[in-house]
C-alpha positions in Angstrom: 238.7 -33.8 102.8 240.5 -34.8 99.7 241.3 -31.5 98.6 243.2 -30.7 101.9 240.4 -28.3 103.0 238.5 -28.9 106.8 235.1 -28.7 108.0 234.0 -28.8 111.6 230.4 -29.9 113.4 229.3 -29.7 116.6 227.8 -33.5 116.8 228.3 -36.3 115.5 227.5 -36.8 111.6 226.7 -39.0 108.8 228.5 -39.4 105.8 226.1 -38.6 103.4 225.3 -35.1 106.2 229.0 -34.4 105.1 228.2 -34.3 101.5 225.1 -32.4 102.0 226.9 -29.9 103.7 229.4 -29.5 100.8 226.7 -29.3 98.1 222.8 -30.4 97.6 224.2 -32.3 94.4 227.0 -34.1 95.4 224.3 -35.4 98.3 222.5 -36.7 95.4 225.6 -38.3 93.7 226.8 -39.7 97.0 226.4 -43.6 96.9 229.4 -44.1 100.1 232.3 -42.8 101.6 235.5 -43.7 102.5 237.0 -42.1 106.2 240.5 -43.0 107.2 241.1 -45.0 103.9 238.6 -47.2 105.0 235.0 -47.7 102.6 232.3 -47.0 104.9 227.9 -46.8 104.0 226.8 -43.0 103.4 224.8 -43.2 107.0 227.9 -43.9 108.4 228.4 -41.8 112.0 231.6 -40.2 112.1 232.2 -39.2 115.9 235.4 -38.7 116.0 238.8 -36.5 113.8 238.6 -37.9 110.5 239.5 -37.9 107.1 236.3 -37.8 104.8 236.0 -38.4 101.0 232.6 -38.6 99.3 232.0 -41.6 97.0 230.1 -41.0 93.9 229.5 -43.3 90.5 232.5 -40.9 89.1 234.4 -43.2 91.5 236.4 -46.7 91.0 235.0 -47.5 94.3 231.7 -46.0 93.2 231.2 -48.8 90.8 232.2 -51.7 92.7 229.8 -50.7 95.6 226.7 -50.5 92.5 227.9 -53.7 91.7 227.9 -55.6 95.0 224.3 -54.2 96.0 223.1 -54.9 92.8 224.2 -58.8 93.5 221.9 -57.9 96.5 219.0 -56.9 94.2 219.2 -59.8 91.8 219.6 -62.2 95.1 216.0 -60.0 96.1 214.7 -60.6 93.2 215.1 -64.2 92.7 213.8 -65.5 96.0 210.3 -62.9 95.3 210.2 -65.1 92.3 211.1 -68.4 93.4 211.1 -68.3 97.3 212.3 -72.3 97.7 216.0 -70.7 95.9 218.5 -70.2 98.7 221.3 -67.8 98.7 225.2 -68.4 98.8 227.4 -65.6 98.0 227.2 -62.8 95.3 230.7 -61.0 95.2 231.6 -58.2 92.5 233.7 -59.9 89.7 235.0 -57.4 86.8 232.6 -55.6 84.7 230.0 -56.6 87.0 228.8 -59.6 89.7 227.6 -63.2 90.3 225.4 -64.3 93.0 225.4 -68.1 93.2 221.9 -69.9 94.2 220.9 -73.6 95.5 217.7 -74.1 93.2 216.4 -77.9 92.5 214.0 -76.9 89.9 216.9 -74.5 87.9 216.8 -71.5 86.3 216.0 -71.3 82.7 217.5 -68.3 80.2 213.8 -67.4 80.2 213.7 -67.0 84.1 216.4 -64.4 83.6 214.4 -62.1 82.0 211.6 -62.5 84.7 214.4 -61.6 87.3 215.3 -58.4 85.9 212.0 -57.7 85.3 211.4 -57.6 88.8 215.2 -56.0 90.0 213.8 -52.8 87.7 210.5 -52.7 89.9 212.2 -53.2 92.9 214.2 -50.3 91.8 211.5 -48.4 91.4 209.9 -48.8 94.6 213.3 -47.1 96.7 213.8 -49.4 99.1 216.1 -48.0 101.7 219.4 -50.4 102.3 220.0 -50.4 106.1 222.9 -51.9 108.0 222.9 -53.5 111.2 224.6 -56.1 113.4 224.4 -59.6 114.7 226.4 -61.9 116.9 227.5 -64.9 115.1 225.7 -67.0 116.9 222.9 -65.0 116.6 223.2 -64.7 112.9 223.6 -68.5 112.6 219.9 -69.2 114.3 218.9 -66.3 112.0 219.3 -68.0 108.9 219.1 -71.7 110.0 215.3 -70.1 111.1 214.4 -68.9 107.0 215.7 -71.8 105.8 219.1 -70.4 104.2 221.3 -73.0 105.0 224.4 -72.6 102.9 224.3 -68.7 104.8 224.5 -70.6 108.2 227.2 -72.7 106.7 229.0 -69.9 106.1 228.8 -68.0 109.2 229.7 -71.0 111.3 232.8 -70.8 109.6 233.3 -67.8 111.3 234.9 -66.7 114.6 232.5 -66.6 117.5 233.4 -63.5 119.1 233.7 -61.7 115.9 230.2 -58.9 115.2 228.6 -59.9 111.6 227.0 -57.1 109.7 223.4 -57.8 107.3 222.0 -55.7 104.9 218.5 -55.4 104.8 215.9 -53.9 101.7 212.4 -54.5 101.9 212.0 -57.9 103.4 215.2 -59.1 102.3 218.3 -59.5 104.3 221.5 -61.3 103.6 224.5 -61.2 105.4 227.1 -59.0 104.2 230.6 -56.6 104.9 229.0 -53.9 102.6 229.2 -50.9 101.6 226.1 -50.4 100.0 223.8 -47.6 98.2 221.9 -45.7 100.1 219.0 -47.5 98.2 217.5 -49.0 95.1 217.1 -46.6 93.7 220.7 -46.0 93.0 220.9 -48.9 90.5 219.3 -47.9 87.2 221.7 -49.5 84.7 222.4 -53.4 84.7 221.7 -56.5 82.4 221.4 -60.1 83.6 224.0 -62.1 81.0 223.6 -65.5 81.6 223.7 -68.8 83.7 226.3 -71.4 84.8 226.8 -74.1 87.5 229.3 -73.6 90.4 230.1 -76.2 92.7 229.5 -75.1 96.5 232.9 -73.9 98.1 234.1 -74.3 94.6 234.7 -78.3 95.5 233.9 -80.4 92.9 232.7 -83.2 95.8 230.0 -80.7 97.0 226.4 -80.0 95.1 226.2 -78.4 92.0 224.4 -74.6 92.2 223.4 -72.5 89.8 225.3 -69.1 89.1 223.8 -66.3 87.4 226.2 -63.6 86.2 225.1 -59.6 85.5 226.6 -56.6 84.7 226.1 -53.0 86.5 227.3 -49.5 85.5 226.8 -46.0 87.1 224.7 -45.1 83.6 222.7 -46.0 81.0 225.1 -44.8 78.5 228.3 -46.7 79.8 225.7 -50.4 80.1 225.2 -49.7 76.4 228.7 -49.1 75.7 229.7 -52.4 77.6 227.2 -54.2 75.5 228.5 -52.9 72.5 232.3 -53.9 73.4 231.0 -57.5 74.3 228.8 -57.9 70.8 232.0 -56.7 69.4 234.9 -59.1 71.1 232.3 -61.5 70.1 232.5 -60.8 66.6 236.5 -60.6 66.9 237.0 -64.1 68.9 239.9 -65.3 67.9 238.8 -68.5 67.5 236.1 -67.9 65.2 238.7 -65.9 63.4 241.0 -68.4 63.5 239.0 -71.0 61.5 237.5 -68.8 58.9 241.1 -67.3 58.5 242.8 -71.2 58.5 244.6 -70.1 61.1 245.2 -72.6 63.9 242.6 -75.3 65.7 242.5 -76.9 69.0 240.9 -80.4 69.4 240.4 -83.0 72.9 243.1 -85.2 71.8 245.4 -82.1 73.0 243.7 -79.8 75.5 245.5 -76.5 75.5 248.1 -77.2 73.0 247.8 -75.4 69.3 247.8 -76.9 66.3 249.2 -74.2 63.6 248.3 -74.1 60.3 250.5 -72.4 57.5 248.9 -69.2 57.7 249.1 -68.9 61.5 251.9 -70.3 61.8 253.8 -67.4 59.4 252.1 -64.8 61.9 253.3 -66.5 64.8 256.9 -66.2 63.4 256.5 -63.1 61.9 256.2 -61.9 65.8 258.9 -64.6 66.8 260.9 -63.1 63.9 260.7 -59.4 64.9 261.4 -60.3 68.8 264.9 -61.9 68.0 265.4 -59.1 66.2 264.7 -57.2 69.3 266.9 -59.2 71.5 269.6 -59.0 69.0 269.6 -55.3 68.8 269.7 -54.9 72.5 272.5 -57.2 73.5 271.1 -60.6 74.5 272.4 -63.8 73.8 270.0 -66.4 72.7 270.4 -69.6 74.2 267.9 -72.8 74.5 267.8 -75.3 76.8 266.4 -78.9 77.5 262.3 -79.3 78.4 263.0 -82.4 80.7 264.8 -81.5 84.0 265.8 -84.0 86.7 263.5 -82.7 90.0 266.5 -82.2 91.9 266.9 -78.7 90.1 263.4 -77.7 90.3 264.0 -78.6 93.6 266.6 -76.1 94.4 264.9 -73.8 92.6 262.0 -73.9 94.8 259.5 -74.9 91.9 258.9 -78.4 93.3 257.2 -76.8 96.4 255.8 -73.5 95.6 255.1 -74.8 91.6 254.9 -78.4 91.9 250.8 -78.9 91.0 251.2 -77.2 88.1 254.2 -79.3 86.6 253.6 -82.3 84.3 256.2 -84.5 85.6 257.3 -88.3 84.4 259.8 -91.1 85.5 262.5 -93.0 83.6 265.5 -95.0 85.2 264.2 -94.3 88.6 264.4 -90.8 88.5 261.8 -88.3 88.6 261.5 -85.2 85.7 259.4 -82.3 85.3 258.8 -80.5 81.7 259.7 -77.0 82.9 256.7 -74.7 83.7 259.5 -71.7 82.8 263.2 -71.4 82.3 265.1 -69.4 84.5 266.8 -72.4 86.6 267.8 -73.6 83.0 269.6 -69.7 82.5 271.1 -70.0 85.5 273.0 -73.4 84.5 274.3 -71.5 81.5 275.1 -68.7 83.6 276.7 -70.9 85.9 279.2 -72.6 83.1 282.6 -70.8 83.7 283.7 -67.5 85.7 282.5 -64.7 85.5 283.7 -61.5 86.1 281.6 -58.1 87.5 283.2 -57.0 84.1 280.9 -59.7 82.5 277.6 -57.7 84.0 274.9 -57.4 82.9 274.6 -60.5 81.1 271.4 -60.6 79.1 270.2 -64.0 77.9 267.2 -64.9 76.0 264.9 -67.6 74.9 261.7 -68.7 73.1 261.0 -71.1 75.6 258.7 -73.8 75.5 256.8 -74.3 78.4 254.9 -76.4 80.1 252.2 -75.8 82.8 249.2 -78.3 84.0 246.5 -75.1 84.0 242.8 -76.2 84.8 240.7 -77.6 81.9 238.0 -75.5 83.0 240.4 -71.8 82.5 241.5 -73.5 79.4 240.5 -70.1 76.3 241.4 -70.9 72.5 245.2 -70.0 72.2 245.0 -67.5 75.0 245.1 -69.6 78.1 247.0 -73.0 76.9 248.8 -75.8 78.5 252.1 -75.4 76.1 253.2 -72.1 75.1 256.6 -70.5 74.1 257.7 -67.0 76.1 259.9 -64.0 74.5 261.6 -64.7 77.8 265.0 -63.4 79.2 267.1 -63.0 82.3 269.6 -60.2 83.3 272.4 -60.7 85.2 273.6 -58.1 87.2 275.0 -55.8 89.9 272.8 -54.1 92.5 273.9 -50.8 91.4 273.0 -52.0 87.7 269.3 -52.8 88.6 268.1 -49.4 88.2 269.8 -48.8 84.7 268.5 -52.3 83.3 265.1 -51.8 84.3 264.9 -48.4 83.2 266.7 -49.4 80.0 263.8 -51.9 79.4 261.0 -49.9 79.9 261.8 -48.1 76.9 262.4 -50.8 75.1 258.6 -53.0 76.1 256.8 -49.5 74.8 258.7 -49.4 72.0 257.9 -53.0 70.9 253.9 -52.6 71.7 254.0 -49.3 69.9 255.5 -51.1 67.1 252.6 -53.6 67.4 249.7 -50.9 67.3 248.9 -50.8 71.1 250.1 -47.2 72.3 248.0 -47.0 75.9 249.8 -49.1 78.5 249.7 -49.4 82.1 252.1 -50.5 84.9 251.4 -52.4 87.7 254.3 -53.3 90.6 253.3 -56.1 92.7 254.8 -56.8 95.9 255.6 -60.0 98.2 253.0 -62.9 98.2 252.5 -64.8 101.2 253.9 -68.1 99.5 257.0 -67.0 98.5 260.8 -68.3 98.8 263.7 -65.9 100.4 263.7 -64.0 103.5 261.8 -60.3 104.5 265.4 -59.1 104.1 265.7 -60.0 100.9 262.5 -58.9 99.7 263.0 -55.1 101.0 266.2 -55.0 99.1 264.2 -56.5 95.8 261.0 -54.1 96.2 262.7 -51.3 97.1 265.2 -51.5 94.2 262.1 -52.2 91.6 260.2 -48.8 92.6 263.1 -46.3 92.5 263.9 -47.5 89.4 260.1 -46.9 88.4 260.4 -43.7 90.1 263.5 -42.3 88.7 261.6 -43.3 85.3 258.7 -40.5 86.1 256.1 -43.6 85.7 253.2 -43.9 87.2 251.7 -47.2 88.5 249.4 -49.2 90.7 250.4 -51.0 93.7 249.5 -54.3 93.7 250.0 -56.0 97.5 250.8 -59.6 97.7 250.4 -60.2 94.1 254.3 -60.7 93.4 256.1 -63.8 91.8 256.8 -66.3 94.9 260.9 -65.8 94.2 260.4 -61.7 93.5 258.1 -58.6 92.9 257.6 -57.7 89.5 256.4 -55.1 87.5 253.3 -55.8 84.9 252.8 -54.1 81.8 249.4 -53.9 80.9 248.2 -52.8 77.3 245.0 -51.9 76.3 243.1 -53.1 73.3 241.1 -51.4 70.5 237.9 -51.9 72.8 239.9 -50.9 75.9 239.9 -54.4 77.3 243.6 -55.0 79.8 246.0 -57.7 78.5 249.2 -58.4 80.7 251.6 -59.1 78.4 255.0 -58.1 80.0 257.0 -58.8 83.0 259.8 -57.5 85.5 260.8 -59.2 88.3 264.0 -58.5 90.4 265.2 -61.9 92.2 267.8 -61.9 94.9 267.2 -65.5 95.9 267.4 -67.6 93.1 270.7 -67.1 91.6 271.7 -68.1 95.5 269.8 -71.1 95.8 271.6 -72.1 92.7 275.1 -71.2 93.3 275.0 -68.3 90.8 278.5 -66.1 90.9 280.8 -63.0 90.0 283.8 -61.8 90.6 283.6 -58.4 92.3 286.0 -55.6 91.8 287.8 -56.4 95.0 288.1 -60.4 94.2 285.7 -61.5 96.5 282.4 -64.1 95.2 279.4 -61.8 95.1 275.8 -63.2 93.9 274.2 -61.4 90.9 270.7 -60.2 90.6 268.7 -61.8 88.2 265.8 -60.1 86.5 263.3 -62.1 84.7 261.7 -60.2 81.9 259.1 -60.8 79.2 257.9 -58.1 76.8 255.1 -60.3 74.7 254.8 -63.1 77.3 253.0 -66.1 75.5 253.3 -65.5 72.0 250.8 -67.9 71.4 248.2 -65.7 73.9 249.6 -62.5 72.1 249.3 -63.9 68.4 245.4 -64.0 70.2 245.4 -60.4 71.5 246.7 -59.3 67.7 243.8 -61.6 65.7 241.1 -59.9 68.4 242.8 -56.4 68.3 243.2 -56.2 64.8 239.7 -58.6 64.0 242.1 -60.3 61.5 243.1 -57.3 59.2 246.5 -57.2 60.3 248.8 -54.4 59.3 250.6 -55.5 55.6 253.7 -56.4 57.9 252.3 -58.8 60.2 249.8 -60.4 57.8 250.1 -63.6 56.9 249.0 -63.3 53.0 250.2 -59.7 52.0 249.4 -59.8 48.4 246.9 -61.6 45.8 247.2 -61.4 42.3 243.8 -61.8 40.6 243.9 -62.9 36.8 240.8 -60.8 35.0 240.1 -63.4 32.1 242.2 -67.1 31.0 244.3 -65.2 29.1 246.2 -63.8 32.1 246.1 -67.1 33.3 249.9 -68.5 33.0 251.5 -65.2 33.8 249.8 -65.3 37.4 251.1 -68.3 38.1 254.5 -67.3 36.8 254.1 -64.2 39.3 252.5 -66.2 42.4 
């Protein structure tokens, strides 16, 4: 058990016979379990040594396991309703799930509240969730025989000899990995929140289905409280703000870039202003350097291959350029001009870079997900034996700036190797292994995140919390051994021989346009006197005060 404390049976037992035998309420609570590490249904049979913990709604994996079988209920739901809708998939996204659905007649808004409608009787009438097990052929002529087939399409994607699991509740079944509540009764607090299209396979050459999103918590109480936090990031958008303030405005003619007005444009370099300030203080050098880079360097770099679709690139004098996405191969060139000595490290160089990157139009979000934004970004040069000092050293300094910018509750996330990434195994244990001690010798603690690492590096994120608790990831971390090797990067060690340096890449704000975002929603456009953009107004009470205003202003 999780507490370190045993319990023996004679027979094999369920999960949920486990929980029983701890407590008649935590029986109650119990929605699945997790033995060896590994989530598993409350009526799961352990036969075997084990190690057992109960899964309740107090749980993370609680509420992701209400959320998928929720997906399940709505996907119920919808075919009672309209029984010529097939079924996709219906995965658990944050704050809640989709469930995507072939439908030629559509779904109106109107149809929603007819679905939940019927999920909340379907709740009502307890329907026991039970597992069981198909070949995949088997499961294939299963659905092909009720007409689902998108399901079939996806099971015949899937190995032959591999054992597919399906959910069942009432007279519904769908295929499915699970876990899943022990029944519907379990899910008492969700809302249907609206409709969109999704291509099939997310392939814009396939047919257009319909997606309906909802939202499912372990209470009443925390639904409501969700719905409150959405009605207020509503009223806080920041582009709504934005235009009543005469802030900033986007238009077609330039999709993702900003157009600043006065006003925004003193807040953005108000923030701009204070982060020099901040590199000045702590010993970096600020530099710039060119937007259009021959490919060959990108090249080098690794860009062109693992980066390349998200480059705008263009051609002059036959030879190719790409508008950098970033600008550490740039620091490196600088880095690279002259000799330098292991009495030169660390060498801490900064930049509001301008970058470039050829996102989606569809993730495209006001000033918070643009095509052209400028970073707070910097890159330390240094000694292995220097890594742990740096990144300690800026730690420190990222709280510091976010306390300084009202936002005191902050998370840390390390992510490790990706699968696309430059450099070899070798390389990578000496990057990721250097990254946590130093998080370690800091006292910090943080989430693993596996695979979700820069392709040149693992970082740390910072994450920062908002007045309404929502995550931003705003700064960065990463420790790269390969890149100031690819490009010929140098020192001078103590006993005269060429060493490579470590480069870290850091970022405190990120994008200052997306933070400049995170402030207007944070702050709902009442900035703090020292941030805002118009700090004072001087009112004249009659004409005769008139003059003197103006005089003043």
């Amino acid at each position: 058990m999780p507490d370190g404390s045993e319990k023996t049976f004679d027979n094999a037992i369920s999960v949920f016979d486990v929980a029983k035998s701890i407590g008649s309420g935590l029986a109650k609570a119990t929605l699945a379990g997790k033995v060896n590490g590994e989530l598993v249904d409350a009526s799961y049979l352990i036969e075997a040594d084990v190690s057992v913990s109960i899964i309740t709604a107090k749980d993370k994996e609680g509420l992701e396991v209400i959320r998928h079988s929720t997906a399940h209920l709505l996907a119920q739901a919808t075919q009672m309703l309209y029984p010529d809708a097939q079924v996709t998939i219906g995965p658990v996204i944050d704050n809640g799930f989709f469930y995507d659905f072939a439908y030629k007649d559509g779904f109106s808004e109107g149809d929603l509240a007819k679905i939940e409608k019927n999920m909340n009787h379907l709740v009502k009438q307890n329907l026991k969730i039970e597992r069981s097990e198909m070949s995949r052929d088997e499961a294939v002529q299963f659905f092909k025989d009720k007409g689902e087939h998108y399901k079939a399409e996806i099971i015949e994607s899937i190995p032959a000899d591999q054992a597919l699991s399906l959910y069942q509740q009432g007279d519904f079944i769908d295929l499915c990995r699970g876990p899943h509540v022990p029944s519907t009764a379990k899910l008492k607090a969700f809302k249907l929140m609206k409709l969109a299209g999704a291509y099939w396979r997310g392939d814009s050459n396939n047919e257009m289905l319909q997606r309906v999103y909802g939202t499912a918590w372990a209470s009443k109480d925390d639904l409501k409280d969700y719905l409150y936090r959405l009605e207020e990031a509503e009223k806080r958008d920041h582009r709504k703000i934005g235009k009543t303030q005469d802030l900033f405005h986007m238009q077609e003619e330039a999709p993702g870039m900003v157009f600043w007005h006065e006003k925004g444009w003193t807040l953005y370099q108000i923030v701009e202003q204070y982060m020099r300030g901040v590199f000045r203080d702590n010993d970096y050098k600020e530099v710039h350097t060119p937007q259009l880079i021959d490919r060959t360097l990108w090249e080098k770099s690794g860009h062109w291959d693992k980066f390349g679709d998200a480059m705008f690139t263009t051609s002059s004098e036959n030879r190719d350029y790409a508008v950098k996405p970033m600008n550490c191969p740039a620091h490196i060139q600088i880095y690279n001009q002259g000799l330098k000595s292991y009495r030169d490290l660390p060498l801490r160089l900064a930049e509001f870079g301008s970058c470039h990157r050829n996102e989606p139009s569809g993730t495209l979000h006001g000033i918070m997900r643009v095509r052209n934004f400028v970073q707070d970004d910097g890159h330390i040069f240094c000694t292995a034996d220097q890594i742990q000092d740096e990144v300690s050293t800026f730690i420190d300094l990222t709280f510091d700036v976010y306390k300084h910018f009202g936002f005191d509750n902050v998370d840390i996330k390390f992510s490790t190797r990706p699968e696309n990434r430059v450099g070899s195994d070798e390389v990578w244990d000496r990057a990721e292994a250097a990254l946590a001690e130093a998080l370690d010798a800091k006292g910090i603690q943080w989430d693993l995140q596996e695979g979700e690492g820069a392709f040149y590096g693992p970082k740390i994120e910072f994450i920062l919390k908002d007045c309404l608790d929502r995550e931003w990831q705003c700064g960065t971390l990463q420790v790269d051994f390969s890149m100031p090797e690819r490009l010929d990067a140098q020192y001078i060690a103590e006993d005269n021989s060429k060493q490579t340096p470590v480069m870290l890449h850091r970022a405190i704000v990120g994008s200052l346009e997306r933070f400049v975002g995170i402030l207007i929603e944070h702050y709902e456009g009442a900035f703090p006197s020292w941030l805002a953009p118009i700090q004072a107004v001087i009112l004249n009470i009659s004409e005769k005060q008139h003059d003197f205003v103006a005089d003043v202003e």
